[in-house]
FIKOLZA-1660 file (N, C-alpha, C; in steps of 0.1 Angstrom, whole numbers, plus 5000, padded with zeros to 4 digits):
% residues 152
   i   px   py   pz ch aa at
   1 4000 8516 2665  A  X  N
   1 3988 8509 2670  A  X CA
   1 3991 8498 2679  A  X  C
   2 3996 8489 2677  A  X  N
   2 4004 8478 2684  A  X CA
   2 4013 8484 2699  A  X  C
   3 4020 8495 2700  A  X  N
   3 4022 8500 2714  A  X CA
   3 4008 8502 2719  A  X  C
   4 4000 8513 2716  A  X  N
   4 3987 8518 2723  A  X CA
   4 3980 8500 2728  A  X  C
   5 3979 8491 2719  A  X  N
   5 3974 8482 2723  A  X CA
   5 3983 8474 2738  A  X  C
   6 3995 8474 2740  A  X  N
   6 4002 8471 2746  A  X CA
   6 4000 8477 2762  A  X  C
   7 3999 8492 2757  A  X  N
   7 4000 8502 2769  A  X CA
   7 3988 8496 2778  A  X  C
   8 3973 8495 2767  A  X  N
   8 3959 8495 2770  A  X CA
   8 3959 8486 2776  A  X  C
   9 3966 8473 2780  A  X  N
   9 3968 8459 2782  A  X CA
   9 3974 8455 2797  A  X  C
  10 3981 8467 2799  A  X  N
  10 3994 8468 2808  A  X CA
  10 3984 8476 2820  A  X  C
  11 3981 8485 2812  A  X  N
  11 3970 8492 2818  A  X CA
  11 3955 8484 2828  A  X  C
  12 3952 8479 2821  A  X  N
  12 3941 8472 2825  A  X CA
  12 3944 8457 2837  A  X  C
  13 3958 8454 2830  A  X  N
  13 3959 8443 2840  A  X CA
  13 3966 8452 2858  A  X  C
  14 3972 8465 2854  A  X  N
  14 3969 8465 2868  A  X CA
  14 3962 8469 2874  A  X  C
  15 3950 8476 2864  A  X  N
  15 3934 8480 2874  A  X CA
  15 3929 8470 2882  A  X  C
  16 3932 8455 2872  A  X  N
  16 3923 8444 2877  A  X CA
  16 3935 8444 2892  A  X  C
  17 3947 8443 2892  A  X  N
  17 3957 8437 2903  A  X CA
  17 3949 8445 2915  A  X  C
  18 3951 8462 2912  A  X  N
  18 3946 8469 2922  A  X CA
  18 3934 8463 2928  A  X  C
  19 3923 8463 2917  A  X  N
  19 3910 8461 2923  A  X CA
  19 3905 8447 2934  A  X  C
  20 3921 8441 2929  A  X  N
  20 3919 8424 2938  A  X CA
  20 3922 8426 2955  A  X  C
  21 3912 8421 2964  A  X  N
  21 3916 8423 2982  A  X CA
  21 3923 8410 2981  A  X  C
  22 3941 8408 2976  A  X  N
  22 3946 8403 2983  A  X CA
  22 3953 8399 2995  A  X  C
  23 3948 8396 3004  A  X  N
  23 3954 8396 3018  A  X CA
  23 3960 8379 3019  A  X  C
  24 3971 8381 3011  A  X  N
  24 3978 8363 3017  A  X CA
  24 3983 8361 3030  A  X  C
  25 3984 8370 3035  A  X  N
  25 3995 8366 3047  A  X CA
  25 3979 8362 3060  A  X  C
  26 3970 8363 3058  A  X  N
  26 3959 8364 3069  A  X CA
  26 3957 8346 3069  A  X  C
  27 3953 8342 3080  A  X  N
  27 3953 8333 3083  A  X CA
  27 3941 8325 3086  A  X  C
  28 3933 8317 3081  A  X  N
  28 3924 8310 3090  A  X CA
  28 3921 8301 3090  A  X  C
  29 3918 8299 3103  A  X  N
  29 3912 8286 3115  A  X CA
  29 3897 8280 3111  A  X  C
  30 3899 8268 3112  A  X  N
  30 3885 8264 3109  A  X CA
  30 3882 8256 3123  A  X  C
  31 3871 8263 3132  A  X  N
  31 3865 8258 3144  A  X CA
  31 3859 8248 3144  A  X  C
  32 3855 8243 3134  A  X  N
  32 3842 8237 3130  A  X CA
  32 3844 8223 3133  A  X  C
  33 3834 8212 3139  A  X  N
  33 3837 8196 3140  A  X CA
  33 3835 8194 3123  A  X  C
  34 3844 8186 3124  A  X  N
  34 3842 8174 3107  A  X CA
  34 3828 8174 3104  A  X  C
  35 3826 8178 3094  A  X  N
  35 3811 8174 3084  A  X CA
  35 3808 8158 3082  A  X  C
  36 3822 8151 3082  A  X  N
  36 3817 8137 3078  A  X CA
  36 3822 8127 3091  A  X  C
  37 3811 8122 3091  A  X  N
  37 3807 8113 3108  A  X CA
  37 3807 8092 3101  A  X  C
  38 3818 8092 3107  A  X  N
  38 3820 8076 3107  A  X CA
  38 3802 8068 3110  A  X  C
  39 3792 8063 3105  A  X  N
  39 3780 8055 3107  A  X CA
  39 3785 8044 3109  A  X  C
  40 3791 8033 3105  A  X  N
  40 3793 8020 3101  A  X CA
  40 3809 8019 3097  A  X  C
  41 3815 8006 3104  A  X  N
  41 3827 8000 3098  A  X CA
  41 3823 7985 3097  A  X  C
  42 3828 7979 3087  A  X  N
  42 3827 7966 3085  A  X CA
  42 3839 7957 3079  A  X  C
  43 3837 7949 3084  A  X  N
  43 3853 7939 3080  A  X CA
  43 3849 7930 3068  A  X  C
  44 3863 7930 3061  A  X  N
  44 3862 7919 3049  A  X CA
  44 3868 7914 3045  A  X  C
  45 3865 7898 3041  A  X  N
  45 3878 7889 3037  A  X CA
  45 3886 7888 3026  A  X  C
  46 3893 7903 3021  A  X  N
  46 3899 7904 3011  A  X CA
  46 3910 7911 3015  A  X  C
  47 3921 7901 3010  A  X  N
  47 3938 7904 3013  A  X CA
  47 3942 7916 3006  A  X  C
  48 3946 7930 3013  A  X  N
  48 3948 7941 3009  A  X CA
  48 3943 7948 2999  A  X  C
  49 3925 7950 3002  A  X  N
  49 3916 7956 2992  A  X CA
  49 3923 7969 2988  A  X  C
  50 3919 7969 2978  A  X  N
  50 3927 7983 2963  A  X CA
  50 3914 7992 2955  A  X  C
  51 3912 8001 2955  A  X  N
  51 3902 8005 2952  A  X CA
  51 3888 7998 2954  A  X  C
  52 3876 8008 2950  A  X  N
  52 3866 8006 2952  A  X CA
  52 3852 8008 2943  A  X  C
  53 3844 8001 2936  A  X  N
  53 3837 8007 2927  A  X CA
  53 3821 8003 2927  A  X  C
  54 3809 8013 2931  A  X  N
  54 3797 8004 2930  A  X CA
  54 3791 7996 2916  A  X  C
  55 3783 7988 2919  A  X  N
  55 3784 7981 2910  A  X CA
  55 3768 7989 2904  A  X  C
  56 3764 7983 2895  A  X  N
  56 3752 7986 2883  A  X CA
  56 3742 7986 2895  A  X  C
  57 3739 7975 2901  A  X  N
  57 3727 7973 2909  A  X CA
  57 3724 7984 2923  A  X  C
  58 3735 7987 2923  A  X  N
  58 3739 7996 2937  A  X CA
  58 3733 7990 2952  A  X  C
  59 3736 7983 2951  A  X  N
  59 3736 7971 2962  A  X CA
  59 3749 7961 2960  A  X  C
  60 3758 7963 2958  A  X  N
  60 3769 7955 2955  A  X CA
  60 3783 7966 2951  A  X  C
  61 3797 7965 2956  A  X  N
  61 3808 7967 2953  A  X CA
  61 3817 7959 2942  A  X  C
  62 3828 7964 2938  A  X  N
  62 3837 7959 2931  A  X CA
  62 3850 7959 2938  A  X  C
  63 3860 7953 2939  A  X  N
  63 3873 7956 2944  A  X CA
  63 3881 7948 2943  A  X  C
  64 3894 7953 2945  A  X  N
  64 3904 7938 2937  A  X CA
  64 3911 7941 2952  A  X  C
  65 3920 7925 2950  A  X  N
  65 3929 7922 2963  A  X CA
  65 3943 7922 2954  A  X  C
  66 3952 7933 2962  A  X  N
  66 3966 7936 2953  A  X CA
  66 3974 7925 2958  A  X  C
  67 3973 7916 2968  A  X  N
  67 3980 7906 2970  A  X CA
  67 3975 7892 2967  A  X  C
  68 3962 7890 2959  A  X  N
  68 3960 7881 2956  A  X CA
  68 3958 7881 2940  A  X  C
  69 3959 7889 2935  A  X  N
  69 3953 7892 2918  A  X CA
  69 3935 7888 2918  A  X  C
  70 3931 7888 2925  A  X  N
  70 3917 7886 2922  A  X CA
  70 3907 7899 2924  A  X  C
  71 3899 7896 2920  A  X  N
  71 3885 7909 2919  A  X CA
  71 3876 7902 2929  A  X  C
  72 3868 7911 2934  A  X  N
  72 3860 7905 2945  A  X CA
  72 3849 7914 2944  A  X  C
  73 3832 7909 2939  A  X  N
  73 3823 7919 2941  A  X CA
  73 3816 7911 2960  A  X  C
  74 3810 7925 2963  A  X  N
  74 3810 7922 2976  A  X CA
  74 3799 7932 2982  A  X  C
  75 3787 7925 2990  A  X  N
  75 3779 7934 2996  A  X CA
  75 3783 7942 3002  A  X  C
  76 3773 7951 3009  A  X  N
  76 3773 7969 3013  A  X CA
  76 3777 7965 3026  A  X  C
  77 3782 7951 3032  A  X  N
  77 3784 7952 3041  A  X CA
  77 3794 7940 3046  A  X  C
  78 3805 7938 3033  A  X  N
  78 3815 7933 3031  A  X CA
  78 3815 7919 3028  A  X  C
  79 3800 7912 3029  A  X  N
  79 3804 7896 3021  A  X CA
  79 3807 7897 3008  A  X  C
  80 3816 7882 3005  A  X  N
  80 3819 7883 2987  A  X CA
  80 3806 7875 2985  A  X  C
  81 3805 7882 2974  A  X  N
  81 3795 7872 2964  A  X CA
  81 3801 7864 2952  A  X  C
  82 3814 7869 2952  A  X  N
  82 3816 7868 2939  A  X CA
  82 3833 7868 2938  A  X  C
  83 3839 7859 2938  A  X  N
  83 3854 7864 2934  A  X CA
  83 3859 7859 2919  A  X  C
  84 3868 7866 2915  A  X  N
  84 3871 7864 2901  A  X CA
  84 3889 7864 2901  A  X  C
  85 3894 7850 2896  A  X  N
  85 3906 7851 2893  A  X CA
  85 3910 7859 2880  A  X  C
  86 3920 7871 2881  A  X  N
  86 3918 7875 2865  A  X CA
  86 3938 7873 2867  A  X  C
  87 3937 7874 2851  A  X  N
  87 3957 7873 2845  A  X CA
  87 3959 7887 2847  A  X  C
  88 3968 7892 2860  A  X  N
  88 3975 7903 2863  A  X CA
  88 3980 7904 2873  A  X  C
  89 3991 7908 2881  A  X  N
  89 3995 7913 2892  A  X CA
  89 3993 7928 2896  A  X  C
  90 3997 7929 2911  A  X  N
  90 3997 7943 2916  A  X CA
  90 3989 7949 2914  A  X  C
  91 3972 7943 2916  A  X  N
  91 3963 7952 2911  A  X CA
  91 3957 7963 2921  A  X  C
  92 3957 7978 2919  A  X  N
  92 3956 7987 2923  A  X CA
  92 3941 7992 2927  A  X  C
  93 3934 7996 2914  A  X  N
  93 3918 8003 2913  A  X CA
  93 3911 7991 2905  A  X  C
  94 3897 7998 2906  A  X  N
  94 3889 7988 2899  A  X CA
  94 3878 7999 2892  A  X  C
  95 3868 8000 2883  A  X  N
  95 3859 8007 2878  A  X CA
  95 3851 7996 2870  A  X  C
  96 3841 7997 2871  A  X  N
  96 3830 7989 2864  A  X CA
  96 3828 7994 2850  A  X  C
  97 3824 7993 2838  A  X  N
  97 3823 7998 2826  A  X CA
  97 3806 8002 2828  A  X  C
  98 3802 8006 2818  A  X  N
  98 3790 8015 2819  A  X CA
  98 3783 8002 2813  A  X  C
  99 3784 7993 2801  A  X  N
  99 3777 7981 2802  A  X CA
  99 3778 7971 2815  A  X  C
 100 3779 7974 2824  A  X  N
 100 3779 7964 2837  A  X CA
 100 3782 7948 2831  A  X  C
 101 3795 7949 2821  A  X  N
 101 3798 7935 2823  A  X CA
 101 3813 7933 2821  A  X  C
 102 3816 7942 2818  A  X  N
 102 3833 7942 2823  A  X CA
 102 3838 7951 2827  A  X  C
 103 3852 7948 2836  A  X  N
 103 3857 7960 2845  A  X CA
 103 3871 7963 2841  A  X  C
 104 3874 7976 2849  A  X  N
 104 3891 7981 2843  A  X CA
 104 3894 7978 2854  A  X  C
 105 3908 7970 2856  A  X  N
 105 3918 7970 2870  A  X CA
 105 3931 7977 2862  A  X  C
 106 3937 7986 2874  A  X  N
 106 3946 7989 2874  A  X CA
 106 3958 7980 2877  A  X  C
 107 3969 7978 2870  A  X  N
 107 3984 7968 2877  A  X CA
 107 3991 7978 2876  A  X  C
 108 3996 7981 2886  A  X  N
 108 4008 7998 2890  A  X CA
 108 4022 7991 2889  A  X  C
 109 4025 7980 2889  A  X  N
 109 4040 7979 2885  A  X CA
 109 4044 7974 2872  A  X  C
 110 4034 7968 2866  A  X  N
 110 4036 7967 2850  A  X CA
 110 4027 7980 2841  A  X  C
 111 4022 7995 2850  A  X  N
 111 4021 8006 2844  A  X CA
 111 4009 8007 2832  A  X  C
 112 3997 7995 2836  A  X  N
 112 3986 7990 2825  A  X CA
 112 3971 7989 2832  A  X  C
 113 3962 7993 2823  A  X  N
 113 3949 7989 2824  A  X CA
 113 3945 7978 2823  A  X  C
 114 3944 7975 2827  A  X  N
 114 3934 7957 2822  A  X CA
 114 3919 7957 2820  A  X  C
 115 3908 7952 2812  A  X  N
 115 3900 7948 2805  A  X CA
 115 3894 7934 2810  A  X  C
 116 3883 7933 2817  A  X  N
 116 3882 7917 2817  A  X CA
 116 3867 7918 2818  A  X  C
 117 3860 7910 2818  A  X  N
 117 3849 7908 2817  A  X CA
 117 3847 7899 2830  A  X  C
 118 3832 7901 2835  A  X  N
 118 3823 7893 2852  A  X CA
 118 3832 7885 2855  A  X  C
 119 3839 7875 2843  A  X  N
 119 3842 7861 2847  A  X CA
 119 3856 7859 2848  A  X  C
 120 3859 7867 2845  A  X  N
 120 3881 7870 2844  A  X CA
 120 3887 7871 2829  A  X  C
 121 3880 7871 2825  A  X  N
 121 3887 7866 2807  A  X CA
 121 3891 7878 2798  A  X  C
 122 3904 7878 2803  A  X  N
 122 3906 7894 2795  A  X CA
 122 3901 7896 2780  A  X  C
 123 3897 7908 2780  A  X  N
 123 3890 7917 2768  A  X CA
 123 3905 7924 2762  A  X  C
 124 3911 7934 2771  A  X  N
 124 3922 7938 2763  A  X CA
 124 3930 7948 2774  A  X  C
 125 3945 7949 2773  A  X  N
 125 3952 7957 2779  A  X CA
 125 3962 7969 2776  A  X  C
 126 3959 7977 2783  A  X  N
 126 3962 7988 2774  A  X CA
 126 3976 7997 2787  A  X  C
 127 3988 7995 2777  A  X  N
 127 3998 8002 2787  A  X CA
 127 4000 8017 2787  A  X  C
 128 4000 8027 2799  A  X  N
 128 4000 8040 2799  A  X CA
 128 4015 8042 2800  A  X  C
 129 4025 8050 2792  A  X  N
 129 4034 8052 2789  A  X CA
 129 4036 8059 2797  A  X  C
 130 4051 8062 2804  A  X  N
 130 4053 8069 2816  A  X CA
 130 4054 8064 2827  A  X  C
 131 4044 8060 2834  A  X  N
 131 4040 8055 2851  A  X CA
 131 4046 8048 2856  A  X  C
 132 4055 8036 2849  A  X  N
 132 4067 8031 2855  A  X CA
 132 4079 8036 2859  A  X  C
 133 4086 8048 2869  A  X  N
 133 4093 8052 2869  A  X CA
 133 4101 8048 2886  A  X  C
 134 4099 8039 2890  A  X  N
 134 4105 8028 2903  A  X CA
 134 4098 8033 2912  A  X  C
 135 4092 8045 2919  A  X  N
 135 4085 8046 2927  A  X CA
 135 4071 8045 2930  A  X  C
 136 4065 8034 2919  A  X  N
 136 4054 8034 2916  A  X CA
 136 4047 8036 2907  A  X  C
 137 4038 8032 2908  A  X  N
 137 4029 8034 2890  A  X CA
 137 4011 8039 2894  A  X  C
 138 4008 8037 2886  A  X  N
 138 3989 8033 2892  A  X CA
 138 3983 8030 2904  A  X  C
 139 3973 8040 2904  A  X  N
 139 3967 8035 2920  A  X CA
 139 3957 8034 2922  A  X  C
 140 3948 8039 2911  A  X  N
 140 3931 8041 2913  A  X CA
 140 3928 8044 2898  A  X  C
 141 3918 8038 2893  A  X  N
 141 3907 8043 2883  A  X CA
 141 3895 8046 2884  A  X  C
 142 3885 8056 2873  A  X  N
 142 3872 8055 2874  A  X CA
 142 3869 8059 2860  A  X  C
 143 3856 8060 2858  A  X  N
 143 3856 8061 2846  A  X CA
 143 3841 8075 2846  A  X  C
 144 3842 8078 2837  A  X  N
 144 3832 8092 2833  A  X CA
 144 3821 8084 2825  A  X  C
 145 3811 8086 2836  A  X  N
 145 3801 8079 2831  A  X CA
 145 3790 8090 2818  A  X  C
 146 3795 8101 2819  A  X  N
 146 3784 8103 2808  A  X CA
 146 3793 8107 2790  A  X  C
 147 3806 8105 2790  A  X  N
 147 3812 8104 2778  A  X CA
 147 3825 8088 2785  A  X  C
 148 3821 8081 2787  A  X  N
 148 3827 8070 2789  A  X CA
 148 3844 8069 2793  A  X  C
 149 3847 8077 2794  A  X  N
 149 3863 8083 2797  A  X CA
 149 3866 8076 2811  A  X  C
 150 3879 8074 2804  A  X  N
 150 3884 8067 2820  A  X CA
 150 3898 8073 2825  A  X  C
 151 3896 8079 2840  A  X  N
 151 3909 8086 2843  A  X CA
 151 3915 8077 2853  A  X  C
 152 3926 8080 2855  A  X  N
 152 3935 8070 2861  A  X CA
 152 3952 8079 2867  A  X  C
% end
């Protein structure tokens, strides 16, 4: 029983092979102009912005400066409103939490999340095992807003 099932198996997977129009070797060109058209650039006074996150109000950004350790929320059209000294270096990404009062920063060369709340005051840090491996660590987070998950 166990051959016949084998045969029937072997069998069927190359009906499906047959039945597939694989043609890899064919090539194609996409004619088309870009779907996405530059509207607006705007400049801002934050030393090597690192990720990007909208904020709760959606009239407002999040973003940290990797050369200064600070967070910076910031209108839709680059003023700060708001800068925040938080305890971390090398900060990478940023994600707002789904309570709109504290945020995750990524630090990519100490391989960790960071936790802090509007004002800087860490909540808690959490190190991802692995990601320190010399050529870099962390570079962006966000988080899954409808089961609260946060990928990175």
């Amino acid at each position: 029983m166990i051959r016949f099932e084998k045969i029937f198996l072997i069998v069927i997977v190359i009906i499906f092979i047959g039945s597939c129009d694989c043609n890899c070797t064919k090539i194609v060109t996409i004619e088309e102009e870009p779907i996405i058209e530059l509207i607006n650039a705007y400049s801002i006074d934050v030393d090597e912005p690192s990720g990007l996150d909208l904020a709760l109000d959606n009239m407002s950004l999040w973003t940290v400066s990797d050369k200064r350790s600070k967070v910076y929320q910031i209108d839709l059209i680059g003023h700060i409103l708001k800068e925040i000294s938080v305890p971390g270096t090398d900060l990478e990404g940023i994600t707002l939490d789904l309570d709109g009062n504290t945020l995750w920063v990524v630090q990519e060369s100490l391989g960790e999340l960071l936790q802090v709340d509007t004002l800087g005051n860490e909540i808690q840090r959490v190190l991802i095992a692995g990601v320190r491996d010399g050529s870099g660590g962390l570079e962006g987070i966000t988080l899954n807003s409808t089961n609260n998950h946060l990928f990175y």
